[in-house]
C-alpha positions as CSV (number, residue, x, y, z in Angstrom):
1,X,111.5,112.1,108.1
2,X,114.6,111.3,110.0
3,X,113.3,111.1,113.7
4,X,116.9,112.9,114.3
5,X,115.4,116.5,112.6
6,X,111.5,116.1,114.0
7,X,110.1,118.1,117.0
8,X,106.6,116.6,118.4
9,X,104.7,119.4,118.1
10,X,105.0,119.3,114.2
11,X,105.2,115.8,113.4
12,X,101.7,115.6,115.3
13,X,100.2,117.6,112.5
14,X,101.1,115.2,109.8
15,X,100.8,111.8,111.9
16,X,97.8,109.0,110.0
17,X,95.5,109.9,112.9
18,X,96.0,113.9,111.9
19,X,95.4,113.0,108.1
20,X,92.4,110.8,108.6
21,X,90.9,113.3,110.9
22,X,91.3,115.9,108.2
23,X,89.5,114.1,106.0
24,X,86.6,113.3,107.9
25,X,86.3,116.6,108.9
26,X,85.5,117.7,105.3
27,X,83.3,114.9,104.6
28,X,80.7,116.2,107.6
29,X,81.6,119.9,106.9
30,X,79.8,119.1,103.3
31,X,77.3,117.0,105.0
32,X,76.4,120.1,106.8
33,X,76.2,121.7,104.5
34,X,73.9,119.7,103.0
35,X,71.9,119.8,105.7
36,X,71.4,123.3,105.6
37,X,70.0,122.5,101.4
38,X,67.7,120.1,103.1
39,X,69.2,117.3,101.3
40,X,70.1,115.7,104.7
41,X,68.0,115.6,107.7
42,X,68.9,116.5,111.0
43,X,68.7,113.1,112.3
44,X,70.9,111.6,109.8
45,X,73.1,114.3,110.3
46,X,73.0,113.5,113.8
47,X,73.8,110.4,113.2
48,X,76.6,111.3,111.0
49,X,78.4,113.3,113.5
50,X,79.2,109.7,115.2
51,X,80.8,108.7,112.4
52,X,84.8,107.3,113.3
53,X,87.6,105.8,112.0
54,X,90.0,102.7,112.6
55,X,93.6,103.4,110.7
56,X,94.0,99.6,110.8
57,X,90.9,98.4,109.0
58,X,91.7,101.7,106.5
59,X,94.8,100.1,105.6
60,X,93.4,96.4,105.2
61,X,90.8,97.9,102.6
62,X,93.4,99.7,100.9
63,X,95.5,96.4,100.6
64,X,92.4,95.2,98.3
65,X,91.0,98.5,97.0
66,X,94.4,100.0,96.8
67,X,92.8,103.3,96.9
68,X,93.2,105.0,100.2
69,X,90.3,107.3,99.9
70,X,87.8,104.7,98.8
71,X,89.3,102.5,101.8
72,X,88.9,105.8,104.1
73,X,85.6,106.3,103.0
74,X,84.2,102.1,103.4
75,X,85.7,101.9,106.9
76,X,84.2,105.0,107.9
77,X,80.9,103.6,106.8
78,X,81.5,100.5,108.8
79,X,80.7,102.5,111.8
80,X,77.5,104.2,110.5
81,X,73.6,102.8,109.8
82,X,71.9,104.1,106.8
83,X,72.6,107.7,106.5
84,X,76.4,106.1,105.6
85,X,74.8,107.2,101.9
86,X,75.6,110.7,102.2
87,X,79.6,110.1,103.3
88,X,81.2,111.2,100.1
89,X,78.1,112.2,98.2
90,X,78.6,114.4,94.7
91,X,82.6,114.0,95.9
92,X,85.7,113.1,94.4
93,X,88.7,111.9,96.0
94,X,91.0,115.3,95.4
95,X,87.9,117.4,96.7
96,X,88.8,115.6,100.0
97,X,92.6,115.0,100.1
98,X,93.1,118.8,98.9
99,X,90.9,120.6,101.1
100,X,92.2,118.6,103.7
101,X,95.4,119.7,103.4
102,X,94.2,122.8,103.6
103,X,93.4,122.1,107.3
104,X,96.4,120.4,108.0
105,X,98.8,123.1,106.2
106,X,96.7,125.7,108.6
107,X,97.8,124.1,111.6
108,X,101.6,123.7,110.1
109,X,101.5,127.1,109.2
110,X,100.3,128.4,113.0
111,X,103.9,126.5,114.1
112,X,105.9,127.9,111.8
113,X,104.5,131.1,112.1
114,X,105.5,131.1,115.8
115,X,108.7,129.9,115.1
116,X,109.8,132.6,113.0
117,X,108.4,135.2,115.4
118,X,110.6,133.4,118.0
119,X,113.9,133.6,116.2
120,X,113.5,137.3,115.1
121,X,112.8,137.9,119.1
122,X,116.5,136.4,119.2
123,X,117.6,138.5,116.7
124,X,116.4,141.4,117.9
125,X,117.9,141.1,121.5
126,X,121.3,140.4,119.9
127,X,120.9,143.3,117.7
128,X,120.1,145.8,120.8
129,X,122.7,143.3,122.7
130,X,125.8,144.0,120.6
131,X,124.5,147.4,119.2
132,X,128.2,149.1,119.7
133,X,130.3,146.0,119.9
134,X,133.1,146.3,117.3
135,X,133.8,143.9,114.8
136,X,136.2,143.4,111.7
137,X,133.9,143.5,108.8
138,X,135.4,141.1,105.9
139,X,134.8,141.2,102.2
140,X,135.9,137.9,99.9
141,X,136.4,136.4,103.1
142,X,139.3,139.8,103.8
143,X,139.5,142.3,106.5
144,X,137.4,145.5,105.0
145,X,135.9,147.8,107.1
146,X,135.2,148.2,111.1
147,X,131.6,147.2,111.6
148,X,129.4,146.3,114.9
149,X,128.4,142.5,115.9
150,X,124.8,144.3,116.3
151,X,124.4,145.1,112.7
152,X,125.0,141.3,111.7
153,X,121.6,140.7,113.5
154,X,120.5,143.9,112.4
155,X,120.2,143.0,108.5
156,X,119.2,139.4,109.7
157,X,115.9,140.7,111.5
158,X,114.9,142.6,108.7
159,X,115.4,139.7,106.3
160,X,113.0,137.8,108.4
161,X,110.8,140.6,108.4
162,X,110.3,139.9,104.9
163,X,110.2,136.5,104.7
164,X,107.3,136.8,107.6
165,X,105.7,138.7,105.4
166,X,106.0,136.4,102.6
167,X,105.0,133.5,104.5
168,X,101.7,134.6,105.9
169,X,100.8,135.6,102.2
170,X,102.2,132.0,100.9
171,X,100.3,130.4,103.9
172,X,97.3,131.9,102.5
173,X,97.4,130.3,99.5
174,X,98.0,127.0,100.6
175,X,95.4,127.2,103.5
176,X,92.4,126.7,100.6
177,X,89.8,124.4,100.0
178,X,87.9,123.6,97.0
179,X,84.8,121.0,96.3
180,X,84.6,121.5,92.2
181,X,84.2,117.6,91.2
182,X,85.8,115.5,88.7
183,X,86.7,117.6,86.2
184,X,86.4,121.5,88.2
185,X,83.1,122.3,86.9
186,X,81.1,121.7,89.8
187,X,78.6,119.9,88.5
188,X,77.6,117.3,90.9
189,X,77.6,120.1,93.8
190,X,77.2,122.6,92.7
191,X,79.2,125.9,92.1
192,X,78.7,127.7,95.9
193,X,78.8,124.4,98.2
194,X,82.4,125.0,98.2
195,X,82.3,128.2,99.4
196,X,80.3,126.9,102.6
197,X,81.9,124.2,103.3
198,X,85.3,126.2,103.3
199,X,83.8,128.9,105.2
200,X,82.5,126.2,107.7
201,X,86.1,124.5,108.1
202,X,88.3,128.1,108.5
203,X,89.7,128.3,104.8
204,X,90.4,129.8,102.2
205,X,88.3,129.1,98.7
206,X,89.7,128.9,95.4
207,X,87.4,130.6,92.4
208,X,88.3,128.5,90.2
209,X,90.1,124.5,90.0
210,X,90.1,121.4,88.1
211,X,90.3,118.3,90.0
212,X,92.6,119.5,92.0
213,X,94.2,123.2,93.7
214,X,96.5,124.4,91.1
215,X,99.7,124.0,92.3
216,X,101.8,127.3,91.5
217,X,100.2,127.9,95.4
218,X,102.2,125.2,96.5
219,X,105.3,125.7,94.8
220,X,105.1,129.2,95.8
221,X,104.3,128.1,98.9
222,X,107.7,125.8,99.3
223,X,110.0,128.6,97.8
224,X,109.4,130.9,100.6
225,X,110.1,127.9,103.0
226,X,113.2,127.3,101.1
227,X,113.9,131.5,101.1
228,X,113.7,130.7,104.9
229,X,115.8,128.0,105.4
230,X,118.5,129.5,102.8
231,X,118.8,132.3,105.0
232,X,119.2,130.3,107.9
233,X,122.0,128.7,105.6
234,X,123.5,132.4,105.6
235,X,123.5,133.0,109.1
236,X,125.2,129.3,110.0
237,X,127.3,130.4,107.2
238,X,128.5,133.3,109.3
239,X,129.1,131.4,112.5
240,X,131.2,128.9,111.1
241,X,133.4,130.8,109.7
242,X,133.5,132.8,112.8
243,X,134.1,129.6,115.2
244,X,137.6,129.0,112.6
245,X,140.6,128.8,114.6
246,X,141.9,131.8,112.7
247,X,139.3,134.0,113.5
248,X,137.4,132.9,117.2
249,X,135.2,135.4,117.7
250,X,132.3,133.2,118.5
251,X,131.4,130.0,119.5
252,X,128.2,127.3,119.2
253,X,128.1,126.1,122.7
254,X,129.2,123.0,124.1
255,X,127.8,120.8,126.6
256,X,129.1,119.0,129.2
257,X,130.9,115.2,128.1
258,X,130.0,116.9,124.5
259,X,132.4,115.2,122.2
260,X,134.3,117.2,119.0
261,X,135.6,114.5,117.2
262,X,136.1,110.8,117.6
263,X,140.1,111.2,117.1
264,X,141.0,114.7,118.2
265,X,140.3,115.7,122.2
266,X,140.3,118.8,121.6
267,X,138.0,119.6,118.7
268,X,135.0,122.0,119.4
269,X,133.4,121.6,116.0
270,X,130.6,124.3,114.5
271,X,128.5,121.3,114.2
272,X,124.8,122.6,114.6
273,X,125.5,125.5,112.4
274,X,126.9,122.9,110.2
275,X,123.6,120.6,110.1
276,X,121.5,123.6,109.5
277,X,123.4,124.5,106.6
278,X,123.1,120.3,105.5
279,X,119.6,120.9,106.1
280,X,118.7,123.9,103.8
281,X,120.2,121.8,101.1
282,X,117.6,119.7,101.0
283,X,114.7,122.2,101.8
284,X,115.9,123.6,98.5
285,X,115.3,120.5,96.8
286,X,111.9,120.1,98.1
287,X,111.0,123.5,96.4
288,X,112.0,122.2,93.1
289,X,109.9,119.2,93.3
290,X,106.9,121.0,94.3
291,X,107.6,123.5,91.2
292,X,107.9,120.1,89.1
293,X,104.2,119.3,90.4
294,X,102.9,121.9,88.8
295,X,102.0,120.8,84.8
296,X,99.9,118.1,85.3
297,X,98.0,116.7,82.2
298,X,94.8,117.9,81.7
299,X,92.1,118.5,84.5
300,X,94.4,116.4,86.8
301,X,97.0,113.4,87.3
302,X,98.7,111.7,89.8
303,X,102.1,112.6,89.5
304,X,102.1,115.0,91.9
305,X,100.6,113.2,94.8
306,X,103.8,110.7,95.6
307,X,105.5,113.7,95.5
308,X,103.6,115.3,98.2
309,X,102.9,112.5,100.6
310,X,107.2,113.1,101.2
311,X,107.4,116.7,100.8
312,X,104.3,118.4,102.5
313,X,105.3,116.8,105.9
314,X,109.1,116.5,105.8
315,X,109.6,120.3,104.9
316,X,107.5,121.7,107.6
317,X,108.6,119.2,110.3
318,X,112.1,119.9,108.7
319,X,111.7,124.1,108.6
320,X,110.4,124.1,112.1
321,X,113.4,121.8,113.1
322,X,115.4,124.1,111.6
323,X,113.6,127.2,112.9
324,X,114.0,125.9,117.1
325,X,117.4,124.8,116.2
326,X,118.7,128.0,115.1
327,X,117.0,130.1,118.2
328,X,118.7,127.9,120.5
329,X,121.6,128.6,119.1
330,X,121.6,131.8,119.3
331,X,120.4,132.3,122.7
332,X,123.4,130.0,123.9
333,X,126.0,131.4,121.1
334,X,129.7,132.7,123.1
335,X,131.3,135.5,121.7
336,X,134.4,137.1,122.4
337,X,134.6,140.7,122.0
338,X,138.2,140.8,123.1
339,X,139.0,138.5,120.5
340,X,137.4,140.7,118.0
341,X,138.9,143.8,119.1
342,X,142.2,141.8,118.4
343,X,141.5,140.9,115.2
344,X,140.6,144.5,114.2
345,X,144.8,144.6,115.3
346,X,145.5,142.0,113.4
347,X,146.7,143.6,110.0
348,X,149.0,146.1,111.3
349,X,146.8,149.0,110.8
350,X,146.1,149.0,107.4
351,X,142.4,149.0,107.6
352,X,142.6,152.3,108.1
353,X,144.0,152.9,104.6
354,X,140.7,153.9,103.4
355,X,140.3,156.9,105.8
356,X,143.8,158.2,104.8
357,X,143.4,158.1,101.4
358,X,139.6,160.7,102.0
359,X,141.9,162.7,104.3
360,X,144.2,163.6,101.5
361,X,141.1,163.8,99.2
362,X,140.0,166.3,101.9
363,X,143.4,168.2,101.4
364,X,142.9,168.6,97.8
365,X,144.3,165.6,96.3
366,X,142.5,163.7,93.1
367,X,141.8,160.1,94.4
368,X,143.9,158.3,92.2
369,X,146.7,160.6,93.5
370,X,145.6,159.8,96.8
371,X,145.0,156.1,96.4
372,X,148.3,155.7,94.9
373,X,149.9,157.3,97.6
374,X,148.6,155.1,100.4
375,X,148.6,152.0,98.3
376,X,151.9,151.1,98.8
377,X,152.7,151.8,102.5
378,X,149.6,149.8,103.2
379,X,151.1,147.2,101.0
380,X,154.2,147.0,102.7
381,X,153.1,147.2,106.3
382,X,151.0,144.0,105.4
383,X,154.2,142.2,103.4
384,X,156.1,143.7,106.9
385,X,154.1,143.0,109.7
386,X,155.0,146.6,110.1
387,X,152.6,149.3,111.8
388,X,151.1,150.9,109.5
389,X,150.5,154.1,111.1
390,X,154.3,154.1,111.6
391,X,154.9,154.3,108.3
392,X,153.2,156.6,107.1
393,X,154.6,159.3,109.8
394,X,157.6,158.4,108.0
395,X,156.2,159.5,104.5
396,X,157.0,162.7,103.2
397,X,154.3,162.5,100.7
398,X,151.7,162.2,103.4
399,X,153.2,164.5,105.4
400,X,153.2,167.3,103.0
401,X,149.4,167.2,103.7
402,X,148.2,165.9,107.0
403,X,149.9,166.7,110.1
404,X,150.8,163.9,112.9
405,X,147.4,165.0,114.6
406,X,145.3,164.8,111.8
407,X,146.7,161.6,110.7
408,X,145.8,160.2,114.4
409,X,142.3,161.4,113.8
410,X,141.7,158.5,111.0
411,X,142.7,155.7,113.4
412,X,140.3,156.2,116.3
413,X,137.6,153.5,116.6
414,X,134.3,155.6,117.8
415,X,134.3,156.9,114.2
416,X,132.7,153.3,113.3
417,X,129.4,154.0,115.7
418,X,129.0,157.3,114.4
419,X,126.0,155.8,112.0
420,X,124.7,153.0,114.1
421,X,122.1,154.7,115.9
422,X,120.4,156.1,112.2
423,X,120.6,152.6,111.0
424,X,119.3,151.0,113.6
425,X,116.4,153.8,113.8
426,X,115.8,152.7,110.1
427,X,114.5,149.4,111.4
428,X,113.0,150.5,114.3
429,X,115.3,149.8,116.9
């Protein structure tokens, strides 16, 4: 991964030292194991407990065996007497590598777990933070409807909700171990070894395998991290078109002797909003090769394991970049609420055509009658950059049926709160 999009605390679960640990820690949870059938004794098992590693001298064997788990498992032996016998005994390499990964996903999981719990903090303070400011809503990109900032962050915190809840079931999956053998059929172990070893190491079990974990857990796993970061997508999505010069309503902050653009002074560029959106693009495209891992031929191949030395540690160092960046973001974000009251001005009024047209479908109007009558005085107060309240004081066919007071009534601006607080009770807030 790009050092540019890694945070320590995640790149630390993936690092050669990490991996090789992971490994070592299933080969002595099965020696335990085996202690516990008597197949070990405690000495040797005592003795096994010493056993260590050098990363060096695993990659000089691997230059000759070019097999990194056989080279794991001879340089571990190099620092262990007799009772080396029993590293790897009854194993394959996959037995080790997956259930491994297992531990190492665990631990990736536990960050990105707290990640999202961070952000949807963010997004709930904004929420209760900008509960009543008003804000043009836009459909196609086109002034609609008066809305509130808050219910932007609102819709956000329950779409993290969910993908919370999908994670930790996704997380599940992938935090599993299995010791089934060459083939799956558990012959040199056993069928139940697994499920003691597993237990022993904090995972997950699977009933059933070949050589390997099936990987639909995998590339379910990777879709909900690519849900995640495509919402994240949506949200930067939102603040860049906000941070247009047209529209200003908020802006990613900008540090001091923070640069815009190499040729323009006076740029302030959505540029963060504009990586994470970069970003998700390619946390998409891990999902599909991990759905791509999938058919493998027969009880197990190797296609799928280049694949995953990239993808297991570059989209969780990648999501939890993505995750930290997006929260601070957030906390530092500048809006202008003046700025969005103005642009609620901006169109002469004629947001309010939709309320006029229910008031004369209040006075007994059909709503094409109705519709047709506002229509085109909305129309022309937008071709006009004329007020469009004006105008339609000057209508005869709208004053026939609303009086001056009652057409005041569908202009006012508390009207758009009137359904916030149910909403926002609807989510719990």
């Amino acid at each position: 991964m790009n050092q540019r999009y890694v945070r320590s605390i995640m790149n630390a679960v993936w690092t050669d030292q990490a991996r090789f640990q992971a490994w070592l820690d299933v080969e002595l949870a099965v020696c335990e194991v085996y202690t516990q059938q008597g197949l070990i004794t405690a000495d040797e098992m005592a003795a096994l407990r010493q056993a260590s590693f050098n990363i060096d001298r695993i990659f000089a064997i691997e230059a000759e065996t070019r097999h990194d788990v056989v080279a794991f498992t001879r340089a571990v032996s190099e620092t262990l007497g007799p009772e080396k016998r029993w590293i790897h005994y009854g194993l394959t390499s996959t037995d080790v590598v997956d259930t491994a990964n297992g531990l190492l996903f665990k631990k990736a999981n536990a960050i990105l777990r707290d990640d999202l719990v961070a952000l949807m903090d963010i997004l709930k303070a904004k929420a209760l933070q900008y509960k009543t400011t008003l804000t043009m809503g836009r459909t196609h990109g086109i002034h609609a409807e008066i809305t509130t900032f808050g219910l932007k962050y609102t819709l956000w915190l329950e779409e993290f909700r969910r993908h919370l809840a999908r994670f930790d079931a996704a997380a599940s999956e992938v935090e599993t171990g299995k010791i089934s053998g060459a083939v799956g059929n558990c012959l040199t172990t056993g069928v139940d070894l697994q499920d003691a070893v597993c237990q022993r190491l904090g995972l997950n079990v699977a009933a059933i395998s070949t050589q390997v974990l099936q990987r639909d857990r995998h590339a379910h796993y990777f879709s909900v991290l690519a849900l995640i970061a495509s919402s994240l997508d949506k949200i930067a999505v939102e603040f860049r078109h906000l941070q247009r010069t047209e529209v200003r309503e908020t802006e990613e902050g900008f540090s001091s002797g923070q640069k815009g653009s190499s040729a323009m002074p006076h740029k302030r560029n959505p540029i963060s909003f504009e990586n994470i959106s970069g970003l998700s693009r390619l946390m998409r495209g891990y999902m599909i090769s991990a759905y791509e891992n999938i058919p493998l031929w027969h009880e197990r191949d190797i296609s799928h394991s280049s694949v995953e030395r990239v993808i297991f540690p570059d989209a969780t160092i990648l999501l939890d970049y993505l995750l930290a960046r997006m929260t601070g973001l957030l906390k530092n974000l500048k809006v202008d609420e003046a700025r969005m009251l103005e642009n609620i001005q901006a169109t002469h009024g004629v947001i309010f055509a939709q309320r006029v047209m229910n008031a004369l479908i209040g006075k007994g109007l059909s709503r094409e009658a109705a519709y047709d009558a506002v229509q085109p005085i909305a129309m022309t107060a937008w071709t006009t950059h004329t007020d469009f309240h004006t105008l339609l004081t000057q209508s005869s066919v709208i004053h026939d049926h609303l009086s001056n007071e009652e057409l005041d009534t569908c202009f006012t601006l508390d009207y758009y709160l009137s359904t916030v607080d149910a909403l926002y009770a609807r989510i719990g807030l």
